[in-house]
C-alpha positions as CSV (number, residue, x, y, z in Angstrom):
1,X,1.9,-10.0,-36.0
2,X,5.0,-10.4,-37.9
3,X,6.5,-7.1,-36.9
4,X,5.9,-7.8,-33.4
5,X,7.7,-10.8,-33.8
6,X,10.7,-9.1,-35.6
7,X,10.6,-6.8,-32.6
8,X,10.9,-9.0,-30.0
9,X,13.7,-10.8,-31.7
10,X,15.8,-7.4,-32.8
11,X,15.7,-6.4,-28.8
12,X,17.0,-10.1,-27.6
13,X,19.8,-9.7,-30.1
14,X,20.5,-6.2,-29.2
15,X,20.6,-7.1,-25.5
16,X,22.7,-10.2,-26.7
17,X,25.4,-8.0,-28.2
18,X,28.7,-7.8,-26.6
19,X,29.3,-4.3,-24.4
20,X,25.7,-3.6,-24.5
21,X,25.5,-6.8,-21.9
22,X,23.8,-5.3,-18.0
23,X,26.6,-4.7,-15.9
24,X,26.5,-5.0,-12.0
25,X,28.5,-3.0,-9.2
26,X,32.4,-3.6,-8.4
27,X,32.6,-1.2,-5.9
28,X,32.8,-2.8,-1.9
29,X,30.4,-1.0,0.7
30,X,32.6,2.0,2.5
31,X,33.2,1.2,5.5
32,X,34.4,2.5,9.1
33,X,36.8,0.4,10.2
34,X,38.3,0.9,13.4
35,X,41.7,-0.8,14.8
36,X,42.2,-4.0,14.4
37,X,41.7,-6.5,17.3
38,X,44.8,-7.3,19.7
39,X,45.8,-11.0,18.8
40,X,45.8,-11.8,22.6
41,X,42.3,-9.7,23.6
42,X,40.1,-13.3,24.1
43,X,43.3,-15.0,26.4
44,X,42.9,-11.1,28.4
45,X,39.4,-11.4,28.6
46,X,39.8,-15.1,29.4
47,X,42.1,-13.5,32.5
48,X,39.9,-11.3,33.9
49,X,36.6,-12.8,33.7
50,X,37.0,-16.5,34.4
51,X,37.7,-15.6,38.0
52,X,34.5,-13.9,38.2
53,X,32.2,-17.0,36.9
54,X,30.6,-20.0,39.3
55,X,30.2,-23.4,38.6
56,X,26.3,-23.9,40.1
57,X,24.4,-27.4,40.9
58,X,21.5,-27.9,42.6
59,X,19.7,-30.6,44.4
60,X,16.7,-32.0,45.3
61,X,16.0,-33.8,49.3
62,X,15.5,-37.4,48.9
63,X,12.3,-39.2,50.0
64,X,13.1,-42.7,50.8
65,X,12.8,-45.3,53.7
66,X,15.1,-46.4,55.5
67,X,18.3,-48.8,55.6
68,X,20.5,-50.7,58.2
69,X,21.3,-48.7,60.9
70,X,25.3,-47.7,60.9
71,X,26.9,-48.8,64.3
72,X,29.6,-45.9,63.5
73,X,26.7,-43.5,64.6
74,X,26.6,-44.7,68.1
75,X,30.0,-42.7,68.9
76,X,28.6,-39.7,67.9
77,X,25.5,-39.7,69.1
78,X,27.8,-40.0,72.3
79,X,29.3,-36.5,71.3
80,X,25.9,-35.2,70.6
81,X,23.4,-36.1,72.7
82,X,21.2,-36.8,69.9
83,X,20.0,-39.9,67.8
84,X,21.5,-39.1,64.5
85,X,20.3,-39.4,61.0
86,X,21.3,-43.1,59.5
87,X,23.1,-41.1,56.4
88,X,22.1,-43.5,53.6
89,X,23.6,-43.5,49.9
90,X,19.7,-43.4,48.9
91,X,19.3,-40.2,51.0
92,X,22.0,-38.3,49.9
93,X,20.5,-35.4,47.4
94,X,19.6,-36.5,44.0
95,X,21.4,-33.8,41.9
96,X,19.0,-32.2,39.3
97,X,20.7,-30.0,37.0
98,X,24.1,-27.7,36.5
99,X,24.5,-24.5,35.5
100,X,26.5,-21.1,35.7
101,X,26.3,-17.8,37.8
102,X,28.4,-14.9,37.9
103,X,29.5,-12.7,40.6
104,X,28.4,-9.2,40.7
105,X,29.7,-7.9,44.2
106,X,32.6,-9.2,46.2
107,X,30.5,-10.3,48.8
108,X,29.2,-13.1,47.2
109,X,25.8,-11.9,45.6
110,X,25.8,-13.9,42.2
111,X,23.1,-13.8,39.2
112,X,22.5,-16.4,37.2
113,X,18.8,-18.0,35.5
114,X,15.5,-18.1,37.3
115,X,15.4,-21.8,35.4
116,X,18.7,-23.3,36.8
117,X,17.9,-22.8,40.5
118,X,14.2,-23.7,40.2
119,X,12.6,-26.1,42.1
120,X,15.9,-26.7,44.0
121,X,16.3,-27.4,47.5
122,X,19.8,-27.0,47.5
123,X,21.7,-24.7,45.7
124,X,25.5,-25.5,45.7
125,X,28.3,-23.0,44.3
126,X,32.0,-23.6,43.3
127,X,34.4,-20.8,42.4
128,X,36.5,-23.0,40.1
129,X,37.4,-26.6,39.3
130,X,40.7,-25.7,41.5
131,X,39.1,-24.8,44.5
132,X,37.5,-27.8,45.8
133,X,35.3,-26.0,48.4
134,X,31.5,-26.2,47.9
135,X,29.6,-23.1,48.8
136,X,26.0,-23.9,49.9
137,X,23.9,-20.8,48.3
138,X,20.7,-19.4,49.4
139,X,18.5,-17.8,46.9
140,X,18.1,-13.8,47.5
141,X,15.1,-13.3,45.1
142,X,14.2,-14.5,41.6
143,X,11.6,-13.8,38.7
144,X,10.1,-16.4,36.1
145,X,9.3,-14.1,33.7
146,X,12.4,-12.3,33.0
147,X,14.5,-15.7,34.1
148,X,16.8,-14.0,36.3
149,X,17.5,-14.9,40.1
150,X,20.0,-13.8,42.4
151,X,21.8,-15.7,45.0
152,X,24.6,-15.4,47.9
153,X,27.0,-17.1,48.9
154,X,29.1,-16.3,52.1
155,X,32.9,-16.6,51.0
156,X,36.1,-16.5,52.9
157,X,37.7,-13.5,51.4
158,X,36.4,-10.8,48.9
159,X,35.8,-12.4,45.8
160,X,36.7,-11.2,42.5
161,X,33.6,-9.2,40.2
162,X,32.2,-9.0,36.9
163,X,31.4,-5.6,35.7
164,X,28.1,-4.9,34.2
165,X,28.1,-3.1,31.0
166,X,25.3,-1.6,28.7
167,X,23.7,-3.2,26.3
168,X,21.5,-0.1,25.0
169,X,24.2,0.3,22.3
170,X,24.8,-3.0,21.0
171,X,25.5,-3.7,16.8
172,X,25.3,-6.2,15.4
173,X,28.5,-7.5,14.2
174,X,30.4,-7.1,17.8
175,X,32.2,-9.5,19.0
176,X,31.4,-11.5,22.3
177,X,32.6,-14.3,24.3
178,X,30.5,-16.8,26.4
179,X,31.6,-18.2,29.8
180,X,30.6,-20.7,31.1
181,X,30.2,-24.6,32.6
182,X,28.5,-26.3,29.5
183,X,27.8,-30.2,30.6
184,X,29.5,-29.3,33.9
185,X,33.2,-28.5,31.8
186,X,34.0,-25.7,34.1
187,X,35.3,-22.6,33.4
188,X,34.8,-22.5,29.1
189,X,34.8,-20.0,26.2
190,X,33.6,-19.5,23.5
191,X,33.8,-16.7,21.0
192,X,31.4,-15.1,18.7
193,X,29.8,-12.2,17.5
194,X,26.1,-10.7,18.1
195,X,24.1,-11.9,15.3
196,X,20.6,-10.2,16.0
197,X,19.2,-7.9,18.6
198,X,15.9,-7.5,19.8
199,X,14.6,-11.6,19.2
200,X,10.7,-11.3,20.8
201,X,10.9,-15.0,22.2
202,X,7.9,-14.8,24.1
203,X,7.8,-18.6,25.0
204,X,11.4,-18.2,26.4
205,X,11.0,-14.3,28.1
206,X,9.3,-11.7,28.2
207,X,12.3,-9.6,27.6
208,X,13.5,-9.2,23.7
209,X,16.8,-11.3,23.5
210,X,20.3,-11.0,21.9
211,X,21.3,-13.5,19.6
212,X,25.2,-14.8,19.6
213,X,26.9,-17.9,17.2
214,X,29.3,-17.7,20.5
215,X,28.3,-21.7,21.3
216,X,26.2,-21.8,24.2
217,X,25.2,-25.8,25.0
218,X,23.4,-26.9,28.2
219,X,25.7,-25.7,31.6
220,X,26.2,-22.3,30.3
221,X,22.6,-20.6,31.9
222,X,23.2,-17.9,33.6
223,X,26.7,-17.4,32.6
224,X,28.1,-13.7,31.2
225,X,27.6,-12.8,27.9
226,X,31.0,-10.0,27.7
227,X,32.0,-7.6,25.2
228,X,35.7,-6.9,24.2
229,X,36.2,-4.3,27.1
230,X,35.3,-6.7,29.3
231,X,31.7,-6.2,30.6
232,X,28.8,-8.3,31.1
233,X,26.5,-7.2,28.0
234,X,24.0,-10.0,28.8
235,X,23.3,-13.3,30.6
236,X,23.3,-16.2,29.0
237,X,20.3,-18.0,29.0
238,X,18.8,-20.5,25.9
239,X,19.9,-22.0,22.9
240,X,18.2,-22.7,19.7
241,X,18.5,-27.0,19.7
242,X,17.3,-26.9,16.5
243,X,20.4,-25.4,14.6
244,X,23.9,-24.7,15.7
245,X,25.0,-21.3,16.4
246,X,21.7,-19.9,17.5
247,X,22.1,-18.8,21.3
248,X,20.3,-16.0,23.2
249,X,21.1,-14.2,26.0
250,X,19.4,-11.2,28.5
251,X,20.3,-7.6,27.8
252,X,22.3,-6.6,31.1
253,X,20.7,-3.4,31.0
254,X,17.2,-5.4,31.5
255,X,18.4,-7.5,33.8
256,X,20.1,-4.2,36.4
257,X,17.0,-2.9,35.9
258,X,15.4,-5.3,38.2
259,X,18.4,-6.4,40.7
260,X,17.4,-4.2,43.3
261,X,14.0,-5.0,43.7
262,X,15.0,-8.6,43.6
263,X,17.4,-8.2,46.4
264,X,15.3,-6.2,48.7
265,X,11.8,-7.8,48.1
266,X,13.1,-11.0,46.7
267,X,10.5,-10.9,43.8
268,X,8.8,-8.8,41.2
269,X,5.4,-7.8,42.2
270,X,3.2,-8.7,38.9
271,X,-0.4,-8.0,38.0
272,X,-2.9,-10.3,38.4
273,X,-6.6,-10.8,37.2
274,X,-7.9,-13.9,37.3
275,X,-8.5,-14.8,34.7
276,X,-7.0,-18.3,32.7
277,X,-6.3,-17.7,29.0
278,X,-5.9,-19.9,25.8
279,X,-5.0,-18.5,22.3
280,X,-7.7,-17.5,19.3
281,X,-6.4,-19.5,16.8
282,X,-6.9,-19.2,13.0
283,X,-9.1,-22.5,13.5
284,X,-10.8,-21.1,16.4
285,X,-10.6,-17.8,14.8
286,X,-12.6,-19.0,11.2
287,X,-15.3,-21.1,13.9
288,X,-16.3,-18.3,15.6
289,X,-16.4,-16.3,12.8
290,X,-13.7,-13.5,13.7
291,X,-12.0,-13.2,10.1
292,X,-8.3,-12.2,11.1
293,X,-9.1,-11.2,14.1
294,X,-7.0,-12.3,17.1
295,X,-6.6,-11.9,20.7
296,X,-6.8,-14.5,24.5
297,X,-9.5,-16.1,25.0
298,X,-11.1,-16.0,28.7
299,X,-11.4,-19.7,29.3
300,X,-12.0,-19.7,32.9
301,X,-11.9,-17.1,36.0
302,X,-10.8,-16.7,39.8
303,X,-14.3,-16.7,41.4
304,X,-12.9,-13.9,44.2
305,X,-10.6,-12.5,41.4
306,X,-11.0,-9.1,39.7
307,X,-11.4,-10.5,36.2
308,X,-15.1,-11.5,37.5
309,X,-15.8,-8.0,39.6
310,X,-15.2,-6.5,36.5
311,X,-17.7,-7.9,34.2
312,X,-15.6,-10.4,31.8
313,X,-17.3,-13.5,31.0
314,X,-15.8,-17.2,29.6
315,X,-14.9,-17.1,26.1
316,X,-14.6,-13.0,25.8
317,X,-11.7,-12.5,23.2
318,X,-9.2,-9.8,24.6
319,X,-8.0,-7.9,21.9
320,X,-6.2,-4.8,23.7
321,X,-5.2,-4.3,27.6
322,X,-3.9,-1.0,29.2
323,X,-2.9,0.5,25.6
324,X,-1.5,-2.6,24.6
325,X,-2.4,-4.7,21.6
326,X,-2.9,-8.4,22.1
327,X,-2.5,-11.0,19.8
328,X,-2.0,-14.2,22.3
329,X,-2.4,-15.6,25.5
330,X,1.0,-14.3,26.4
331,X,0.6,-10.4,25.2
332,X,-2.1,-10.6,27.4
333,X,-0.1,-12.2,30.6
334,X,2.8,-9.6,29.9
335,X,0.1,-6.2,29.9
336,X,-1.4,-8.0,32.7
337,X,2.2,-8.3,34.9
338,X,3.3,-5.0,33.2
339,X,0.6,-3.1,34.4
340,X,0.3,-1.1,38.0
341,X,-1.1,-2.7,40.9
342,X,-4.2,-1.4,42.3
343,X,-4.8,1.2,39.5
344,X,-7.4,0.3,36.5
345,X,-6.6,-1.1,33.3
346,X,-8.7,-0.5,30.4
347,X,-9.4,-4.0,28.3
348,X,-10.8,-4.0,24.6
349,X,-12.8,-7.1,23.6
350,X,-15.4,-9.0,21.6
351,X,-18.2,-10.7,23.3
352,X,-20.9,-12.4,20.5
353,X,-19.2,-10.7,17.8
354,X,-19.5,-7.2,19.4
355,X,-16.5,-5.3,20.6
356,X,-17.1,-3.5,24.1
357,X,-14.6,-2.0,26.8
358,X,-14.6,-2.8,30.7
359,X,-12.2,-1.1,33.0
360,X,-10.4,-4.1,35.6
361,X,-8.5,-3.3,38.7
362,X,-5.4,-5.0,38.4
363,X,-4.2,-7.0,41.7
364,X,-0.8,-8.2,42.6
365,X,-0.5,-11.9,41.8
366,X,0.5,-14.2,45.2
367,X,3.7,-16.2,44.8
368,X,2.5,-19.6,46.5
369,X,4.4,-20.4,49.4
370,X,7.3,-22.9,48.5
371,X,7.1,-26.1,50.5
372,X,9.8,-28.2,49.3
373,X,8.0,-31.4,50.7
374,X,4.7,-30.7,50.1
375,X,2.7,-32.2,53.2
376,X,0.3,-35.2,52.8
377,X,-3.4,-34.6,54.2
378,X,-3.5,-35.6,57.5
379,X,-0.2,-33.2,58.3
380,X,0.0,-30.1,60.0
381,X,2.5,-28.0,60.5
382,X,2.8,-25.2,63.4
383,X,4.3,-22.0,61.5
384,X,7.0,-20.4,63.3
385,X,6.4,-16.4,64.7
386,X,7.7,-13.1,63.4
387,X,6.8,-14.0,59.8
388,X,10.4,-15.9,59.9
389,X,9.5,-18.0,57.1
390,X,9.8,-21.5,57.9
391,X,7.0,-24.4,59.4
392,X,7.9,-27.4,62.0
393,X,6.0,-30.3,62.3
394,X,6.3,-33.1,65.0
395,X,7.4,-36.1,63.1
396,X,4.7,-39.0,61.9
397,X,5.5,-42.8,61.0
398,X,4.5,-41.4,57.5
399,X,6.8,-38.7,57.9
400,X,9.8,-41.3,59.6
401,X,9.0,-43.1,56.2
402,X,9.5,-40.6,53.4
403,X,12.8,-39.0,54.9
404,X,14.4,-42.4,56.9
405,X,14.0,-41.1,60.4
406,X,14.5,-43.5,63.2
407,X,11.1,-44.6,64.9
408,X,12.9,-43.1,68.0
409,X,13.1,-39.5,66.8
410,X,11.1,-37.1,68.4
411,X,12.5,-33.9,67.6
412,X,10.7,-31.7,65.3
413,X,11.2,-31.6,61.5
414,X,11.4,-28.5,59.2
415,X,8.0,-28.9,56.6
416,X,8.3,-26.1,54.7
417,X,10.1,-22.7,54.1
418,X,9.6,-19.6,52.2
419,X,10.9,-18.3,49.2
420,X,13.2,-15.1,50.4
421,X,11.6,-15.7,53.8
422,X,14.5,-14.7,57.0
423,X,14.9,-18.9,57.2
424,X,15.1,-19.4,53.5
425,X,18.0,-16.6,53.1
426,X,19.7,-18.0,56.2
427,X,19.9,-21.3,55.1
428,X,17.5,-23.4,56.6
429,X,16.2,-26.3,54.7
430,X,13.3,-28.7,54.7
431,X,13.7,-32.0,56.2
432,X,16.1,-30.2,59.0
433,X,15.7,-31.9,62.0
434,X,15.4,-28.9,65.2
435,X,17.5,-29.8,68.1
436,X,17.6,-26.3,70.3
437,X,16.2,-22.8,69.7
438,X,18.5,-20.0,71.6
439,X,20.5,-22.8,73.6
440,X,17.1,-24.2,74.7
441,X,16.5,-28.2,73.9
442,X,13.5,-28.3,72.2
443,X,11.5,-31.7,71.8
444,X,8.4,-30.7,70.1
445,X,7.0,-28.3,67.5
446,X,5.3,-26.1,70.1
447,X,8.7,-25.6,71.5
448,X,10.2,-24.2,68.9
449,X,7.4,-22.0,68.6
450,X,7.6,-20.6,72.1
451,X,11.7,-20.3,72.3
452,X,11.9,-18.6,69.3
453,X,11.8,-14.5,69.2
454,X,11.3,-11.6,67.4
455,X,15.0,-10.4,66.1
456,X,18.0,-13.0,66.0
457,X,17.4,-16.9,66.9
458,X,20.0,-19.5,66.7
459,X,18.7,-23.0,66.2
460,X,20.9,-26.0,66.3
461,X,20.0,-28.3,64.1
462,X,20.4,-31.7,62.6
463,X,21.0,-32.4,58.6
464,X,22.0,-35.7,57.2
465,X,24.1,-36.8,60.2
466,X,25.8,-33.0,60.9
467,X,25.0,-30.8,63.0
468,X,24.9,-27.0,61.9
469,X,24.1,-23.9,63.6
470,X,21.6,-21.7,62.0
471,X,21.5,-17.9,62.6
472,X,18.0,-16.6,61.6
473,X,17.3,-12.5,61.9
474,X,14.2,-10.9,60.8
């Protein structure tokens, strides 16, 4: 005993002993430095890629009665032969959110998020806080899960582009800079570098994200995320609200990826099964007995949908899907969307505490048609021929009511219009008022329906006290 402890004390003296002390490294990392950075590369970038970036608002149609009529309107119902729209301050379009776009062709075809034009009816565009002019957008194609929509605008002249770089070789450590229109600022920077690669944010998107300390606040969605050469390395699109410094954006090479499907079929054709999911939590997990087992839960099905066909029953626990592991609801929505339509998917899972396999013919999930104003029970529209996209109703006291028509309008009323439909992408809008179709007065729904034509129709219509002429080709 006592020549352990003389031990133990002879080592703490020894280790104690000056020079004999645990020494650490002096020697920096080698590393591969390469030039340094120009002191004016951010006011260059500033140059060339402000020009590129669009200030984007969007509104929603009022629903509200009507006021006092304004005598002013009798001149120009003079001029137009029509009974025109009392414009009201209460009927102008509630604004419902800002945000930023970037142009990618000099056309006018801009990208920005699916989450700052949804649910819009209006979608308004400004090139820069100079330029007063007010583009009215209409939305090409968009995609939830990925957030990224396109839109177009129709510009005077050939607008200046951003050019799309790579993101399949990003470090991190490079520096970036943010554009964008945070809280409606237009046209602002911010520098930074990329701090992470790869964040799975499955709540946010599908798509792993990059993560910048380049400040990105509310108004900067959909804005560029550029390099120092210059090139759109991602699209800006959330922030982390808990922190500062924590903003994420979409690789570019994801989002080219899927551009031209958006523009040409507006959408991205996902799976579909039928099948409602919730999550096997650990609580859930230690009730049913399934250790550390996890997976989605079938918590309800489509009875026409091929979840059902296949054999799946409420409260299977999905634990794999077309080669895929699944650990939550949303694995299980991604393998789902992910996989090929109309080929079958092979899907692990537990039913009573038994593991088992069915095979499940994945369908391709049905956008629902977007109405705008969705139309009250005893409404019925007439939908218009040549799958142009849009529905006209004859107007109803209760329809007079919600948009403040005047009793005396007859003229038929846009109900509804698709999303990437031939009306949508022309820029026809719910609550417009039809007053011709091809240079022939129309005074009811049914005459729209029988003036319009397969190819190009012109409608002249009627929208908050202007009239516009519509050009619609399918």
């Amino acid at each position: 005993m006592k020549k352990s402890v003389f031990l133990a004390f002879a080592m703490s003296v020894a280790l104690a002993v000056p020079g004999q002390a645990q020494t650490f490294p002096k020697d920096p990392p080698k590393l591969k430095l390469s030039e340094p950075l120009p002191g004016n590369l951010f006011q260059e970038l500033a140059k060339a890629i402000n020009p590129a970036v669009v200030n984007i608002s969007t509104t929603a149609l009022p629903k509200n009665v009507g006021r006092m009529r304004d005598p002013m309107l009798d001149m120009l119902e003079q001029l137009y032969g029509f009974r025109m729209q009392q414009p009201q301050q209460s009927q102008r379009p509630q604004q419902i959110g800002l945000g930023t776009g970037f142009i990618i062709r000099e056309d006018g075809l801009i990208v920005t998020n699916n989450h700052v034009i949804a649910g819009a009816d209006q979608i308004n565009v400004q090139l820069s806080g100079k330029d007063k002019t007010v583009y009215e957008a209409t939305l090409v194609g968009s995609d939830e899960r990925s957030d990224i929509a396109l839109i177009k605008i129709t510009p005077k002249n050939k607008l200046t582009v951003a050019v799309m770089g790579s993101s399949k070789d990003l470090e991190v450590g490079e520096w970036v800079a943010a554009f964008g229109n945070p809280f409606g600022h237009d046209h602002s920077m911010t520098k930074g570098i990329i701090s992470s690669l790869g964040r799975a944010i499955t709540e946010i998107n599908k798509i792993p994200l990059i993560q910048t300390d380049a400040s990105i606040n509310p108004g900067n969605s959909g804005g560029p995320l550029v390099n120092t050469k210059g090139q759109v390395i991602g699209v800006n699109s959330a922030i982390d609200a808990r922190a500062q410094g924590i903003g994420f954006a979409i690789p570019i090479d994801e989002v080219k990826a899927i551009l031209p499907v958006l523009e040409s079929k507006g959408r991205i054709a996902r799976g579909y099964i039928g099948a409602a999911l919730g999550d096997l939590d650990p609580e859930a997990a230690e009730y049913l007995g399934m250790g550390d087992i996890r997976g989605a839960v079938i918590t309800n099905m489509d009875p026409k949908g091929p979840a059902l066909k296949a054999g799946f029953r409420i409260y299977d626990i999905v634990t794999e899907f077309n080669g895929k592991s699944i650990k939550s609801s949303l694995d299980l929505i991604d393998a789902v969307s992910d996989s090929p339509i109309g080929k079958p998917a092979k899907a692990k899972l537990i039913r009573n505490n038994k593991e088992m396999s069915l095979n499940v013919n994945v369908a391709e999930k049905v956008e629902p048609k977007v109405a705008t104003r969705p139309l009250a029970k005893n409404e019925s529209g007439h939908k218009a021929p040549f799958d142009l996209g849009f529905s006209v109703m004859d107007p109803t006291p209760q329809l007079r009511m919600e948009w403040g028509l005047p009793e005396d309008m007859k003229q038929p009323v846009v109900i509804q219009t698709d999303r990437s439909s031939a009306a949508s992408r022309s820029g026809l809008r719910v609550g417009d008022i039809v007053l011709d179709v091809n240079k022939v007065a129309v005074e009811t729904s049914k005459d729209v329906l029988k003036a319009l034509k397969k190819g190009q129709n012109t409608l002249r219509i009627a929208r908050n006290a202007r009239i516009q002429i519509i050009n619609i080709t399918n």
